[in-house]
Wavefront OBJ file of the C-alpha trace (Angstrom):
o trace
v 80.002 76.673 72.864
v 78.221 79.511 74.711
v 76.313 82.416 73.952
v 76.843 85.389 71.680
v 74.489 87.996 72.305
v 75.424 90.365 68.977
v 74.580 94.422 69.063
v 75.761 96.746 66.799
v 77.512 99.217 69.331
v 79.329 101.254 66.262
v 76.986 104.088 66.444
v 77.602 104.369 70.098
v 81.336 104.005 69.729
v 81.318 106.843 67.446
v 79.437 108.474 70.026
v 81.920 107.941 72.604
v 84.335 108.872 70.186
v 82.996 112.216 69.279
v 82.554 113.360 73.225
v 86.062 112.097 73.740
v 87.309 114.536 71.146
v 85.790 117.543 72.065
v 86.634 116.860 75.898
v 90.670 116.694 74.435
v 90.197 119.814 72.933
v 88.816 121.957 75.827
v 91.563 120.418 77.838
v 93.829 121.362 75.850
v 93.029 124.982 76.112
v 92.215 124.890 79.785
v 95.604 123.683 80.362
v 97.356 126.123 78.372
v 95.824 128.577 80.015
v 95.907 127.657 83.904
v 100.273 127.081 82.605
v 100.201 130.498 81.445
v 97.919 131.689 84.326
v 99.869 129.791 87.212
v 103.301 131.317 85.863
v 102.484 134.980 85.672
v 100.150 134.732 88.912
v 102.397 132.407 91.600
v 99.720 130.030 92.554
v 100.803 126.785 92.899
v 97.212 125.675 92.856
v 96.634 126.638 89.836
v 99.654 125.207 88.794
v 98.830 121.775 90.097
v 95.488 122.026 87.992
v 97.128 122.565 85.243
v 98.991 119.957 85.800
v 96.346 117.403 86.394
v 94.573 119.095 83.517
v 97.687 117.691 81.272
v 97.456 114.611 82.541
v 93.373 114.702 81.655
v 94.500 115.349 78.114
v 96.737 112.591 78.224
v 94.111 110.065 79.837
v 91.423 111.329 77.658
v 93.634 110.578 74.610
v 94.297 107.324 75.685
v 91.196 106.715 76.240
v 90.142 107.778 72.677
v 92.722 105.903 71.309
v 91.599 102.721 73.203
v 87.990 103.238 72.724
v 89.361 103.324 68.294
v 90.753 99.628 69.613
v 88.400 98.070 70.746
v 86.442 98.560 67.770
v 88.841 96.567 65.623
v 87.999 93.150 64.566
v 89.605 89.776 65.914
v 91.939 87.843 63.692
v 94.067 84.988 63.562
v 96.629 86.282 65.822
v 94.583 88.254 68.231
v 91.509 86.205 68.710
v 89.917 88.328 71.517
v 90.535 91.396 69.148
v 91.346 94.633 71.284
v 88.557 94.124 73.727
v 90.742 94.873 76.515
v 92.541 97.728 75.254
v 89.813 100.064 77.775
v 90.572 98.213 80.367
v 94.692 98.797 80.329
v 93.405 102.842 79.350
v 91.328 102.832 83.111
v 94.260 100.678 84.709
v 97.073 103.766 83.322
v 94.549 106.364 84.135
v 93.538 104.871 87.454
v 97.322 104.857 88.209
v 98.213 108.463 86.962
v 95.701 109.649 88.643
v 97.675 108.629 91.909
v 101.299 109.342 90.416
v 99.744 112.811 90.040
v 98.570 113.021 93.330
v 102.085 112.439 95.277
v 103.798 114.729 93.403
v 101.337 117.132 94.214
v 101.628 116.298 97.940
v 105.471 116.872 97.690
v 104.921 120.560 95.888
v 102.187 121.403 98.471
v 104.241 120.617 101.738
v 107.454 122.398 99.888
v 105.148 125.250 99.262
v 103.332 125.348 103.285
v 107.330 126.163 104.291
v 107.672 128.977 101.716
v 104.489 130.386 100.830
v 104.789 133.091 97.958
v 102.074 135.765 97.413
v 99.691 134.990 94.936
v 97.788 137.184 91.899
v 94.275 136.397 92.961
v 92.261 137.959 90.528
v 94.069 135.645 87.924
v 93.455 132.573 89.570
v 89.595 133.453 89.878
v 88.772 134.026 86.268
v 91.047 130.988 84.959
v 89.584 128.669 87.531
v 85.853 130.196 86.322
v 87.200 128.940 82.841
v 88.272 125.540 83.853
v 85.109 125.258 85.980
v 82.663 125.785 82.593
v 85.246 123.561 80.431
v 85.590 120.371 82.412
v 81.810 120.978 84.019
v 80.626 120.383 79.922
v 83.309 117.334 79.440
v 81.645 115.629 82.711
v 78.567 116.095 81.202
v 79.321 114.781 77.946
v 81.042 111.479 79.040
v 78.895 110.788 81.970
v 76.156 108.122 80.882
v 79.087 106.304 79.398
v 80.973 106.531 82.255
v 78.228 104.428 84.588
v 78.743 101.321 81.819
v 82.088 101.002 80.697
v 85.373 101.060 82.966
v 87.458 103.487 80.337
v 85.073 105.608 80.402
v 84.822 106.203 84.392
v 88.728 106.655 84.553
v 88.310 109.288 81.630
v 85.340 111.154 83.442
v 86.860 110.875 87.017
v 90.094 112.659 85.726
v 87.413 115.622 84.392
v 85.123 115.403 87.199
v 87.867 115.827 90.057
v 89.375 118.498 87.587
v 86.530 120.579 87.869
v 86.388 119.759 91.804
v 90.072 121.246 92.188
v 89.124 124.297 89.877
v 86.098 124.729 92.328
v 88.509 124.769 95.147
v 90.951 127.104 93.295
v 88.415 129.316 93.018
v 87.450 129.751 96.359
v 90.979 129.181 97.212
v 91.470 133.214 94.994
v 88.406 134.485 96.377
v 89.807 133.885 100.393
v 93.546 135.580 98.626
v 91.927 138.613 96.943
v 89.668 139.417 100.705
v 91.662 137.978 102.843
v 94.981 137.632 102.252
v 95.463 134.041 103.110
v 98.124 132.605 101.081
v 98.851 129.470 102.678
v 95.326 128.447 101.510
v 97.144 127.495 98.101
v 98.824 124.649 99.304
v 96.312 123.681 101.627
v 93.639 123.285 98.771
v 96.704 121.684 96.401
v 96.995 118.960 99.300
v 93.238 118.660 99.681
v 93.097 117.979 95.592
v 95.871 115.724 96.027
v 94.455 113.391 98.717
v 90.722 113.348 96.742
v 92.820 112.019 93.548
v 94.097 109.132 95.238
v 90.722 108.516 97.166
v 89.387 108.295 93.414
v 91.898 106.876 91.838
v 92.429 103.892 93.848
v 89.176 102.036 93.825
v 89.549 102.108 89.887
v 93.343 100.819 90.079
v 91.749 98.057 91.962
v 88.609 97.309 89.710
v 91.159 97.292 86.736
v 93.491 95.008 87.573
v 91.276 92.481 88.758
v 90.048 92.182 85.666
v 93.558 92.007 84.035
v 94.559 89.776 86.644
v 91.429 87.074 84.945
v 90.155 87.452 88.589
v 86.572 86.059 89.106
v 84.082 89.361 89.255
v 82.742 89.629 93.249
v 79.290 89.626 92.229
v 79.808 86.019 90.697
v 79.341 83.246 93.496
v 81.619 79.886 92.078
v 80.404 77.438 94.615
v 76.898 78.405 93.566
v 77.509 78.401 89.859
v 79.117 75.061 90.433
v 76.192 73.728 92.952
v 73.503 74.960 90.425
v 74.687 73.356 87.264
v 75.149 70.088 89.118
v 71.448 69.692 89.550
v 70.993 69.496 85.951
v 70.747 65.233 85.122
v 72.950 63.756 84.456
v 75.413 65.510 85.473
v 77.785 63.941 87.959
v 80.150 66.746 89.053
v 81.837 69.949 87.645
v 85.005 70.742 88.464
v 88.369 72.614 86.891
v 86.243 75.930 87.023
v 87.681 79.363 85.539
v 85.855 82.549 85.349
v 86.666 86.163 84.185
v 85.803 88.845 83.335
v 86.896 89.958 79.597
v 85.646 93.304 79.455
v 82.804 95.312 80.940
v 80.648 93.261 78.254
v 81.739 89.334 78.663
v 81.955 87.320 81.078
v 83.426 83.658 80.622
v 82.707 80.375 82.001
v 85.296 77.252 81.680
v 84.824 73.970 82.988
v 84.955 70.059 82.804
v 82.186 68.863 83.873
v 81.787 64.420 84.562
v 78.557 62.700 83.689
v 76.976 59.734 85.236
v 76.932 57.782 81.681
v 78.517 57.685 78.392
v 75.980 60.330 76.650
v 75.115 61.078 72.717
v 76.796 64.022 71.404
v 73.069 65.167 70.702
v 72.424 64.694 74.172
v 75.143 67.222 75.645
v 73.963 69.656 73.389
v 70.661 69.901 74.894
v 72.468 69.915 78.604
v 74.677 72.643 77.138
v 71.721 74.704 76.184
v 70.321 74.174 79.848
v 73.513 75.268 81.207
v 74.051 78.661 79.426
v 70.951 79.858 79.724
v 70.810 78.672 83.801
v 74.432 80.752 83.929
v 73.345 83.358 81.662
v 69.956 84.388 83.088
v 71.162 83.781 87.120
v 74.744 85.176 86.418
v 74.911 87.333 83.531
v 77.520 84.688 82.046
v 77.939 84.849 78.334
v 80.191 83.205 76.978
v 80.527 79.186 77.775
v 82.730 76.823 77.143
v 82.438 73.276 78.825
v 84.281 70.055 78.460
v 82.517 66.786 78.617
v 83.851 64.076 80.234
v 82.825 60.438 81.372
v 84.710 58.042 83.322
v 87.895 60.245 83.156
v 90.405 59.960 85.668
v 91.690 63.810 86.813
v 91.683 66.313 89.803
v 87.781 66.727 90.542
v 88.467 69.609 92.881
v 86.327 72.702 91.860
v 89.409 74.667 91.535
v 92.708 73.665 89.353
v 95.666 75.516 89.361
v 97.056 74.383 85.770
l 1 2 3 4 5 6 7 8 9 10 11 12 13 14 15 16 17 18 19 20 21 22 23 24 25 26 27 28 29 30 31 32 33 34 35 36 37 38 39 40 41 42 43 44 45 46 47 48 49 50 51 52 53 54 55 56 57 58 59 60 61 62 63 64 65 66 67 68 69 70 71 72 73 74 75 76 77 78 79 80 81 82 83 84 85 86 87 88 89 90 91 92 93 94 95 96 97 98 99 100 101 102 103 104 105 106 107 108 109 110 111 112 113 114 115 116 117 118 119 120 121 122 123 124 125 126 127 128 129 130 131 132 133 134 135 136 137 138 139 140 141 142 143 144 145 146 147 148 149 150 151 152 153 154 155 156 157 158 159 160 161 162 163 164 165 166 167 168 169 170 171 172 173 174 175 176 177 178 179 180 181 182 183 184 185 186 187 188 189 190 191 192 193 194 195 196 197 198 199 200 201 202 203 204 205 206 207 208 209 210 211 212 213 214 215 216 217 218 219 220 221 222 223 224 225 226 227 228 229 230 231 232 233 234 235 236 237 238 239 240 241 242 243 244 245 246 247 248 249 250 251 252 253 254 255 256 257 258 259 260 261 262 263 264 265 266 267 268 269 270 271 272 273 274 275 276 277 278 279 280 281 282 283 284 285 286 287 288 289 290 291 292 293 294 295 296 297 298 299 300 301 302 303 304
């Protein structure tokens, strides 16, 4: 038993949908370009925007194609549906994201040793490009980004995208004045380190939900302390909690009662219970077994 709080999200999939789309697009363009541009021109920066361009077409396409998932409807066979289909998209992204960023590393140090002149004026007006492009795809995918984990891996791949095109730029500007070429793979290394600054607290945040581990803002001891107050409940023990998806939370648990109850009766103490874990948690989804006079491990936590 627990609660089902039902909202037609189809019109805001869509949504999501839609911006996710026309973010691939303009990726795809920006990337062709910057390839193009970083070939003819030399810069290695430009190059390594590209290339984490490519991979933002590749993480905003998984992204669209998990956000399609998760809209599908449970069955037989897959009870839970595709709920956690955005969840493995920010745990790939989260980790590409990083992948990206060591090979960058390697290129940049390879690059400090035998620095190449670069075609600055180039660099400036493609980075300009990519600058306008990913600037609108952050701004399209942002609100959604703040609610739903996908969603953030999607829009930090386009937000630090438009960060290194920022730096690229003023990385051409210092070239075409200046004359300072080993600014290339100083910026390239500076992108680089900011990808796996960004990229790692997501990693982390993904696969502790993937891992079923117990969300840090939820308190178990408290949970467990809270719903024991509730007569006549004797104890509650064998606990689980996770987190599903950036929507559900679940609570499992046997919980022992002083005497041999109605069936009526737990009903009404269920009802107490989910709206107690619901309203002080943000717990949604309940399911509790009953138990009187049972004989098992009454330790709060059971590894099965």
């Amino acid at each position: 038993m627990g609660h089902h709080h039902g909202h037609d999200h189809s019109h805001h999939h869509d949504l999501k949908g839609r911006n996710l789309g026309i973010s691939i697009f303009l990726n795809i363009i920006i990337t062709l370009a910057q390839v193009i541009g970083g070939l003819v021109s030399g810069s290695l920066a430009l190059l390594s925007d590209a290339l984490h361009n490519f991979s933002d077409v590749l993480s905003l396409i998984i992204s669209y194609v998990a956000n399609t998932l998760s809209k599908k409807k449970a069955s037989t066979n897959k009870t839970f549906g595709y709920k956690r289909a955005e969840i493995i998209a920010a745990f790939v992204n989260s980790a590409t994201l990083i992948i990206i960023a060591v090979f960058l590393i390697i290129e940049a140090i390879e690059r400090f040793f035998n620095p190449e002149e670069v075609s600055s004026d180039l660099v400036i007006w493609l980075s300009v490009v990519a600058i306008l492009g990913n600037g609108f795809s952050v701004l399209l995918i942002k609100k959604d980004a703040d609610v739903n984990m996908n969603m953030k891996s999607a829009y930090l791949h386009l937000l630090t995208d438009m960060m290194a095109s920022v730096a690229v730029l003023v990385g051409g500007i210092l070239m075409k004045f200046y004359e300072v070429y080993w600014i290339d793979p100083l910026l390239t290394l500076l992108i680089a380190l900011y990808l796996i600054y960004m990229g790692y607290d997501l990693l982390k945040e993904s696969t502790k939900v993937l891992m079923l581990f117990t969300p840090k803002s939820i308190a178990v001891k408290e949970i467990v302390s809270s719903i024991s107050k509730i007569d006549p409940i004797k104890n509650v023990h064998h606990v689980h909690i996770w987190q599903l998806n950036e929507e559900e939370i679940h609570l499992e648990a046997h919980i022992d009662f002083e005497k041999d109850i109605k069936l009526s009766e737990f009903d009404k103490i269920l009802e107490q219970i989910e709206d107690k874990v619901y309203h002080d948690y943000g717990i949604n989804h309940v399911n509790i077994q009953p138990e009187y006079g049972k004989c098992d491990n009454k330790k709060i936590i059971v590894q099965d």
